[in-house]
N, CA, C and O atoms as CSV, one atom per row, in Angstrom:
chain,resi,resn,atom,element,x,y,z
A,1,UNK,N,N,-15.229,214.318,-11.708
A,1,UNK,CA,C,-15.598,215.566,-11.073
A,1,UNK,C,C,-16.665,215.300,-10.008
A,1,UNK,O,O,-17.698,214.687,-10.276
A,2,UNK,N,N,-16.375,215.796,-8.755
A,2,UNK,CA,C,-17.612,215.452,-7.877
A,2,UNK,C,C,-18.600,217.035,-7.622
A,2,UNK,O,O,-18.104,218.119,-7.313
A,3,UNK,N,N,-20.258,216.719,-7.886
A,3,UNK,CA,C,-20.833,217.292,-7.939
A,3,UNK,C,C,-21.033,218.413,-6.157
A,3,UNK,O,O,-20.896,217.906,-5.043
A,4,UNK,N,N,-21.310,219.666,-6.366
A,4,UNK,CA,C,-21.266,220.276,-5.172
A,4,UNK,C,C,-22.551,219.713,-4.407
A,4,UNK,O,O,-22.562,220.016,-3.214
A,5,UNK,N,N,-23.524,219.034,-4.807
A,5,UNK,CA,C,-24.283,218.901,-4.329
A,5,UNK,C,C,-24.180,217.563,-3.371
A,5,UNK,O,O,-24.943,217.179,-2.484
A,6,UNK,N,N,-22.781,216.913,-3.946
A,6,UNK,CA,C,-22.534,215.742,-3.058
A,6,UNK,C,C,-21.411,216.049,-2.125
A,6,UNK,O,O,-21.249,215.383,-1.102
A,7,UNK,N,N,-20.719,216.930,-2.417
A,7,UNK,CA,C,-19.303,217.501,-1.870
A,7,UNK,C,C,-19.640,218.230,0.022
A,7,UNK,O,O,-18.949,218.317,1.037
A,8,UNK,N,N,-21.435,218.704,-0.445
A,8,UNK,CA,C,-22.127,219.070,0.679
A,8,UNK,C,C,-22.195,218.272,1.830
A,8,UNK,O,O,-21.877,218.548,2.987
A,9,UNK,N,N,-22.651,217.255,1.353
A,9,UNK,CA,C,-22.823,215.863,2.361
A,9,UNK,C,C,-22.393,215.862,3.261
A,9,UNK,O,O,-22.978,215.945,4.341
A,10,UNK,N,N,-20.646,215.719,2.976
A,10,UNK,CA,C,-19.980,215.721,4.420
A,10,UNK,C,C,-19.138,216.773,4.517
A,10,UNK,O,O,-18.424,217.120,3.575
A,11,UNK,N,N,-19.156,217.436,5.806
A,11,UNK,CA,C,-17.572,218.772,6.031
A,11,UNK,C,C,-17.098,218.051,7.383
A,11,UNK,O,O,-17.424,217.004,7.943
A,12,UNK,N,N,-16.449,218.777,7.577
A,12,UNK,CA,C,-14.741,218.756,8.669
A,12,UNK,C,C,-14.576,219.815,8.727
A,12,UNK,O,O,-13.974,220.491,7.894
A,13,UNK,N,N,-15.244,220.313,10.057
A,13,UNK,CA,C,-14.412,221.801,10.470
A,13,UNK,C,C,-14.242,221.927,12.250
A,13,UNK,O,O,-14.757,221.171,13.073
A,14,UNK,N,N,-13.222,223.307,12.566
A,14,UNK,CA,C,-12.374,223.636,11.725
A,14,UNK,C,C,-11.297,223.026,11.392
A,14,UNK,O,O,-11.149,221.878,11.809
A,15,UNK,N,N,-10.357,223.582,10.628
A,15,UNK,CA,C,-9.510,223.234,9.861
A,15,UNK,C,C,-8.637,224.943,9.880
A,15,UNK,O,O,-9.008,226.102,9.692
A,16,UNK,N,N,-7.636,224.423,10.140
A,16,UNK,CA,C,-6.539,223.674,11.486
A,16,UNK,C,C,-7.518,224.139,13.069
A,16,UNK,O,O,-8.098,225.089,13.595
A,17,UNK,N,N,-7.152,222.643,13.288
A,17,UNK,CA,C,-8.378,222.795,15.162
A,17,UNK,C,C,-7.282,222.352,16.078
A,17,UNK,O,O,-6.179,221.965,15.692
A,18,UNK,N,N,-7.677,222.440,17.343
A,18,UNK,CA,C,-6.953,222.231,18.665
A,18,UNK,C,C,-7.676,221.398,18.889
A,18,UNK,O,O,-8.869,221.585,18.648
A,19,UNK,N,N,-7.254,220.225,19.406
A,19,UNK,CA,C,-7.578,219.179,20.697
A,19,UNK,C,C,-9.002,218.409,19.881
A,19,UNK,O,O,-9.197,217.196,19.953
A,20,UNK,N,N,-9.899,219.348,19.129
A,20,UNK,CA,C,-11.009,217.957,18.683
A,20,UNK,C,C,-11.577,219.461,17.573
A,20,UNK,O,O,-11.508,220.688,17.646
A,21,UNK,N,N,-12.220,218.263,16.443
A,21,UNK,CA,C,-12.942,218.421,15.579
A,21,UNK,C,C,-14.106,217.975,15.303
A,21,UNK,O,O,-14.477,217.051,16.026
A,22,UNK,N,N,-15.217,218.511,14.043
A,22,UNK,CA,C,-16.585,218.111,14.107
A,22,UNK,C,C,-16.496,217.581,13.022
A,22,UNK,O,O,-15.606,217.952,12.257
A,23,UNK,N,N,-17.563,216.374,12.581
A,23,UNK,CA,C,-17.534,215.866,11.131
A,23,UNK,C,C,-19.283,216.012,11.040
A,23,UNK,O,O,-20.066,215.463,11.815
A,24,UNK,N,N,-19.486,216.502,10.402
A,24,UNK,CA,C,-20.853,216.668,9.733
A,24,UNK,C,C,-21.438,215.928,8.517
A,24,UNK,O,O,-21.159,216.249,7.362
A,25,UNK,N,N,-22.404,214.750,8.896
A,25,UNK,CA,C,-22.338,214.159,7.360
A,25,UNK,C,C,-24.313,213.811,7.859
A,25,UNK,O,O,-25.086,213.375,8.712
A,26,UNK,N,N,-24.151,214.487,6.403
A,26,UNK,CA,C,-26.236,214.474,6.140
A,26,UNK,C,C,-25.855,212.994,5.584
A,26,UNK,O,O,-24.848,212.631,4.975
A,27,UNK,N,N,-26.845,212.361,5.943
A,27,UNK,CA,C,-27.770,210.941,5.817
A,27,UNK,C,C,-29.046,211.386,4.929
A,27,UNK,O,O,-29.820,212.331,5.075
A,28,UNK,N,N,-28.978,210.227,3.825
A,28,UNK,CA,C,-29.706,210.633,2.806
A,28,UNK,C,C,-31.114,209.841,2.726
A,28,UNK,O,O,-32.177,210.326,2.335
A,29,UNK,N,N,-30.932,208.741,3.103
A,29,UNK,CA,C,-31.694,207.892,3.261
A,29,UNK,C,C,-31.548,206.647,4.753
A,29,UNK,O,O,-30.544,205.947,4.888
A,30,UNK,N,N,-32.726,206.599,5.717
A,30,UNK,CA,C,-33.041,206.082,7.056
A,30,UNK,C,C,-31.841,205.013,6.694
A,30,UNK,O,O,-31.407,204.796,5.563
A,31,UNK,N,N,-31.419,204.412,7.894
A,31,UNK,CA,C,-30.514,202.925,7.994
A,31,UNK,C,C,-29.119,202.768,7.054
A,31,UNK,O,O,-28.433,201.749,6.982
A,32,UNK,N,N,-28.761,204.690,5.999
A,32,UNK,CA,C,-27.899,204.288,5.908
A,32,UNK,C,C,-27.043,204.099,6.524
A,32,UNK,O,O,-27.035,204.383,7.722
A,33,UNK,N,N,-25.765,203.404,5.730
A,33,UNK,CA,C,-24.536,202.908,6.552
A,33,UNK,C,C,-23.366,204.388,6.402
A,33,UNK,O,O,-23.057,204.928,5.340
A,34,UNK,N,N,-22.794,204.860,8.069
A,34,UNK,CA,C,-21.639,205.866,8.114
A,34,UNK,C,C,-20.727,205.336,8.648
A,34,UNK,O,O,-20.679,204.509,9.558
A,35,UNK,N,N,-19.870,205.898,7.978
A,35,UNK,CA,C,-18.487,205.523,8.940
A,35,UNK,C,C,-17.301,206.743,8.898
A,35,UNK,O,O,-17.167,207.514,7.948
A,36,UNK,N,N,-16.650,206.750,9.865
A,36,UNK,CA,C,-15.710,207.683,9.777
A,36,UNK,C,C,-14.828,206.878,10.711
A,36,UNK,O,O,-14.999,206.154,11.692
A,37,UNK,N,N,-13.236,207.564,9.575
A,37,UNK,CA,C,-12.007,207.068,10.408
A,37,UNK,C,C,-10.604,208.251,10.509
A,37,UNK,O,O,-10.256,208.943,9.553
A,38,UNK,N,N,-10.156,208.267,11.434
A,38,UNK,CA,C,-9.270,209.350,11.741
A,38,UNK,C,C,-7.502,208.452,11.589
A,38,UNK,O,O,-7.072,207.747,12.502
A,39,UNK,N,N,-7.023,208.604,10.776
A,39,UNK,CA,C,-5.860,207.967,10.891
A,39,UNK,C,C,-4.185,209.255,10.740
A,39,UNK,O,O,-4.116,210.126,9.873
A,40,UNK,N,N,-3.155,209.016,11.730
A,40,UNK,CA,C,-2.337,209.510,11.117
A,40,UNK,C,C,-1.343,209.393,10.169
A,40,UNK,O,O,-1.210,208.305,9.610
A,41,UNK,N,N,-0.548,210.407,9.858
A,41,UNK,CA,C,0.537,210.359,8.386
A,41,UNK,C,C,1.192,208.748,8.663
A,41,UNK,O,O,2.059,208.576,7.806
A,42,UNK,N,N,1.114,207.956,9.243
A,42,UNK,CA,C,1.514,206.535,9.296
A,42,UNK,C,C,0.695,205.653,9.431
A,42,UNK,O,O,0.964,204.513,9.810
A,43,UNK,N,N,-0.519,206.114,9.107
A,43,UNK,CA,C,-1.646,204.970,8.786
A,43,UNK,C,C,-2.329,204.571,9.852
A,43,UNK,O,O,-3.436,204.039,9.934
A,44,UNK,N,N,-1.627,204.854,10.589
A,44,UNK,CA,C,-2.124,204.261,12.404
A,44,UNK,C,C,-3.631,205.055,12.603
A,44,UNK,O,O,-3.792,206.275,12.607
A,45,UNK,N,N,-4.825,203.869,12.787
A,45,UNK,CA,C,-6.350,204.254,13.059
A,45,UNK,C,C,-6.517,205.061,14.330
A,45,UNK,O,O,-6.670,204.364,15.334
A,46,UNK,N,N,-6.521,206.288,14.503
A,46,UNK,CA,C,-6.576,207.160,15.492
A,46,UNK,C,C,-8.408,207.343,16.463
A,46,UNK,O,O,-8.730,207.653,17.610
A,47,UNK,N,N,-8.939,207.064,15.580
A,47,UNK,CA,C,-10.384,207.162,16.016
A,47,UNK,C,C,-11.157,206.582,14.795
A,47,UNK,O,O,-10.945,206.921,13.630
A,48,UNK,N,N,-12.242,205.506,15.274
A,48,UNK,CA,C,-12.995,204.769,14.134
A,48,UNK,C,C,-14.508,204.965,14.466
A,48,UNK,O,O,-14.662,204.932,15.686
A,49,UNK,N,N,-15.723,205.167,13.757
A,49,UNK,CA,C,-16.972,204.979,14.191
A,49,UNK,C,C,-17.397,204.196,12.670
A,49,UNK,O,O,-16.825,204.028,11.593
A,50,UNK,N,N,-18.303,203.950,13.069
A,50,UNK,CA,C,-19.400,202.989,12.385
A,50,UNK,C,C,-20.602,202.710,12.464
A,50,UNK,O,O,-20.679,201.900,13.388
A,51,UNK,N,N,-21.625,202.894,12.041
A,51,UNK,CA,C,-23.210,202.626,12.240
A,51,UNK,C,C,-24.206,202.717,11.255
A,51,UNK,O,O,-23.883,202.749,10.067
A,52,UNK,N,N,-25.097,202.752,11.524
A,52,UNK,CA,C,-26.700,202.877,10.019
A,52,UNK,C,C,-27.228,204.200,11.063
A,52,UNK,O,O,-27.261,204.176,12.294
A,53,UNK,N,N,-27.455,204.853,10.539
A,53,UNK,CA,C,-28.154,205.920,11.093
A,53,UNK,C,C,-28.948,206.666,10.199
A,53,UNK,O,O,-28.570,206.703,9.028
A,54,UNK,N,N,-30.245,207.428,10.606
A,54,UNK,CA,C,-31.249,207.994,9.947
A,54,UNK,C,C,-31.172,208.751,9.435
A,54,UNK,O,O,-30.095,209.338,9.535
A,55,UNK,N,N,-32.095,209.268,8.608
A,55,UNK,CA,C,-32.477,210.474,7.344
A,55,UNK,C,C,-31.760,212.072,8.280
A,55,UNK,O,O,-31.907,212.221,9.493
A,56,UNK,N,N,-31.136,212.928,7.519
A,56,UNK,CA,C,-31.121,213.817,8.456
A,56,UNK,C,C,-28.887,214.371,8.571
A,56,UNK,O,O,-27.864,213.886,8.088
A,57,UNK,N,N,-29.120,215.257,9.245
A,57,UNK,CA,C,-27.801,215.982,9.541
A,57,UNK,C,C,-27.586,214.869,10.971
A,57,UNK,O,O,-28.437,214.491,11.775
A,58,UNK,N,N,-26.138,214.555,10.897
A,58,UNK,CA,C,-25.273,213.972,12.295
A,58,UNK,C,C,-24.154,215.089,12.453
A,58,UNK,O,O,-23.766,215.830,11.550
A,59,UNK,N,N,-23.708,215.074,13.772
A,59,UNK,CA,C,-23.036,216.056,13.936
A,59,UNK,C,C,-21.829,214.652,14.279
A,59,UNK,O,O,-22.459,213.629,14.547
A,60,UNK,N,N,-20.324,214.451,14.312
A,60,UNK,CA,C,-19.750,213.675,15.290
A,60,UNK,C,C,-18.733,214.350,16.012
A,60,UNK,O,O,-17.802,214.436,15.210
A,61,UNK,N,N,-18.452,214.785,16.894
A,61,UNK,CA,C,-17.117,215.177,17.798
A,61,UNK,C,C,-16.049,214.374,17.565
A,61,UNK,O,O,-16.138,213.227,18.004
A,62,UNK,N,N,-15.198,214.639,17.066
A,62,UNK,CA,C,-14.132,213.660,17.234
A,62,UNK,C,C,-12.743,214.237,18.141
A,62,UNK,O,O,-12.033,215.069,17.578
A,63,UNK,N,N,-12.457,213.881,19.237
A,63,UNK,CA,C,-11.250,214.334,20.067
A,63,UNK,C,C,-9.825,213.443,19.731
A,63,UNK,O,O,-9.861,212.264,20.081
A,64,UNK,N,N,-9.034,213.753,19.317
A,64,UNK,CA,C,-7.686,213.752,19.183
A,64,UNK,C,C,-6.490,214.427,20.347
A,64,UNK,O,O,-6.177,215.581,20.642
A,65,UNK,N,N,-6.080,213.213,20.757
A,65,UNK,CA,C,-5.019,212.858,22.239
A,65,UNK,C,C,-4.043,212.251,21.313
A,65,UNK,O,O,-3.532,211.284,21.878
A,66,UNK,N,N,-3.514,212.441,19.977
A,66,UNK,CA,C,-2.302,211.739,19.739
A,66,UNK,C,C,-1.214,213.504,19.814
A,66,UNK,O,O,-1.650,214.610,20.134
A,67,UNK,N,N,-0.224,213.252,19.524
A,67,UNK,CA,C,0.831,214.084,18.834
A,67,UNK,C,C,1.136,214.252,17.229
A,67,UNK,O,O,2.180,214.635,16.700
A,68,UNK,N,N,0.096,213.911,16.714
A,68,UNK,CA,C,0.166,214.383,15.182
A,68,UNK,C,C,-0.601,215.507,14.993
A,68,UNK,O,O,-1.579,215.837,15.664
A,69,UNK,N,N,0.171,216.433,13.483
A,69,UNK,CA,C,0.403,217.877,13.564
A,69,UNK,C,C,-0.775,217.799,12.296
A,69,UNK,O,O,-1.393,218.755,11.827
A,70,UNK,N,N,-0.885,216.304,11.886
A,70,UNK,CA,C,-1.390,216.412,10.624
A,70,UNK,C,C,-2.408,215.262,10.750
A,70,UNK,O,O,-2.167,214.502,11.688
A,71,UNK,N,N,-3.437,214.986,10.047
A,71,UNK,CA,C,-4.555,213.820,10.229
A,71,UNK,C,C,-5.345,213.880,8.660
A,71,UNK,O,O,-5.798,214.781,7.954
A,72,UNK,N,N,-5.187,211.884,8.531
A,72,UNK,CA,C,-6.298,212.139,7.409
A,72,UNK,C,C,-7.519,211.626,7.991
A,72,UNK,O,O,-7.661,210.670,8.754
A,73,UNK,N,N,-8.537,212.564,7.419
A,73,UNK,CA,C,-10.049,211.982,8.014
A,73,UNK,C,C,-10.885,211.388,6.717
A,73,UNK,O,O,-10.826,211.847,5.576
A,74,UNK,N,N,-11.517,210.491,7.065
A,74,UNK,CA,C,-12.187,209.628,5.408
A,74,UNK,C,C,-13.474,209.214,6.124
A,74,UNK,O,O,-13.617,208.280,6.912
A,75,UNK,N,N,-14.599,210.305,5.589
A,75,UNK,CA,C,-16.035,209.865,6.299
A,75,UNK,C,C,-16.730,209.432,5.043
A,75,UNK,O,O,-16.292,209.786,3.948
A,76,UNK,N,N,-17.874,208.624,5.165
A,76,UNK,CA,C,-19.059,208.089,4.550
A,76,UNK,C,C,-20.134,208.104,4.879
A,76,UNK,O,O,-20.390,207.866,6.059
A,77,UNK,N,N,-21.289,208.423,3.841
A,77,UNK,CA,C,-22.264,208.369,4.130
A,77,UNK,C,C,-23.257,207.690,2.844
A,77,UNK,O,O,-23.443,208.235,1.756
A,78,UNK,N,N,-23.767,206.505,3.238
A,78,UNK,CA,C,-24.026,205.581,1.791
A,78,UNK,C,C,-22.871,205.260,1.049
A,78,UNK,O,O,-21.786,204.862,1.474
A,79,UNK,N,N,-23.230,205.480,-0.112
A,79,UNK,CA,C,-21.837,205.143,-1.572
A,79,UNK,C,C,-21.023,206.182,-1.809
A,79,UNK,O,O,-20.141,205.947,-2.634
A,80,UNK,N,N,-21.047,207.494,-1.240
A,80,UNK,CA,C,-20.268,208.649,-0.738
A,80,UNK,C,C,-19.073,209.056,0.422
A,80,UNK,O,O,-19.258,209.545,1.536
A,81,UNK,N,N,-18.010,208.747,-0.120
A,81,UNK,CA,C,-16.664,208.867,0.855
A,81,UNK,C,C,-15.856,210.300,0.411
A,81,UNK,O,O,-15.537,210.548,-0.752
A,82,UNK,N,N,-15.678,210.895,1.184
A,82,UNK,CA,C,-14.422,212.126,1.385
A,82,UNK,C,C,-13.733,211.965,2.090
A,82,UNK,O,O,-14.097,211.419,3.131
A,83,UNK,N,N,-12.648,212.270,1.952
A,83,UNK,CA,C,-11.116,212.267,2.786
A,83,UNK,C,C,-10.545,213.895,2.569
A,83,UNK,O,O,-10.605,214.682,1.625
A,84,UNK,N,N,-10.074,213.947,3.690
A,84,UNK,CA,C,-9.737,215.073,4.097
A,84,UNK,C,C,-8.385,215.251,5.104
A,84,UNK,O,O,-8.322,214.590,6.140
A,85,UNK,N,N,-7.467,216.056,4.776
A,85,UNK,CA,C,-6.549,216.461,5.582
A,85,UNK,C,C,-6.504,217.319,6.431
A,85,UNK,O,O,-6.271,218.476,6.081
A,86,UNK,N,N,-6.770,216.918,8.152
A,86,UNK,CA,C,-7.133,218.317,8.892
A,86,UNK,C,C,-5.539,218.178,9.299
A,86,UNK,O,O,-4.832,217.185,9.125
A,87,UNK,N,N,-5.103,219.649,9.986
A,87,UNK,CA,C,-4.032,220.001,10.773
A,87,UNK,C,C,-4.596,220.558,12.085
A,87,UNK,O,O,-5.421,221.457,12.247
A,88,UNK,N,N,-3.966,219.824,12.957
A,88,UNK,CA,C,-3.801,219.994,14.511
A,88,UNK,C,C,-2.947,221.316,15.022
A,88,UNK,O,O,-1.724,221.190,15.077
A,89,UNK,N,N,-3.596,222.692,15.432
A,89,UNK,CA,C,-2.568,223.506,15.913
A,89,UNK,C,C,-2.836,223.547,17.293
A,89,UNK,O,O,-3.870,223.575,17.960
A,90,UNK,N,N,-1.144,223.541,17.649
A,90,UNK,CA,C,-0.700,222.894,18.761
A,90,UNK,C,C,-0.686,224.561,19.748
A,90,UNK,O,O,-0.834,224.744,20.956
A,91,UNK,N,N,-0.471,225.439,18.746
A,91,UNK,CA,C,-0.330,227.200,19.289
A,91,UNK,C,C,-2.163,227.234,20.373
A,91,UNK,O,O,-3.320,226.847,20.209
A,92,UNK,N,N,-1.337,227.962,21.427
A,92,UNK,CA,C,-3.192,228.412,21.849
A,92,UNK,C,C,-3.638,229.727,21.257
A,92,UNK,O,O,-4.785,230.131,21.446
């Protein structure tokens, strides 16, 4: 069971987005290690980041230029990973 207090950490919104999304992941402690990766329903790495970054809320933009309707996103922050399924609507 994962606690809400860790479930907080990181979001992905919105959900279903056009053209780019935000990943929000609080840093718990200075120099930890984040990473986030955007891959689609075929595994293919769509967008990758990586770094140590400080105590505190990160915001990341992530823009999506493929043709997938569907995306898994899998962010970290320390020993804390979520994955998430956003959908891309293509409607304006």
């Amino acid at each position: 069971m994962v606690s809400t207090q860790n479930e907080n950490l990181i979001t992905m919104i919105p959900n279903p987005f056009k053209g780019s999304f935000t990943v929000n992941i609080k840093v718990l402690a200075d120099s930890d290690p984040v990473s986030l990766m955007v891959y689609d329903l075929t595994g293919r790495l769509l967008y990758e980041y990586q770094g140590k970054e400080e105590f505190g809320m990160h915001k990341y933009n992530v823009p999506v230029n493929s043709g997938a309707s569907m995306l898994i996103v899998k962010a970290c922050s320390g020993s804390y990973c979520k994955s998430q399924k956003m959908i891309q609507n293509e409607m304006q």
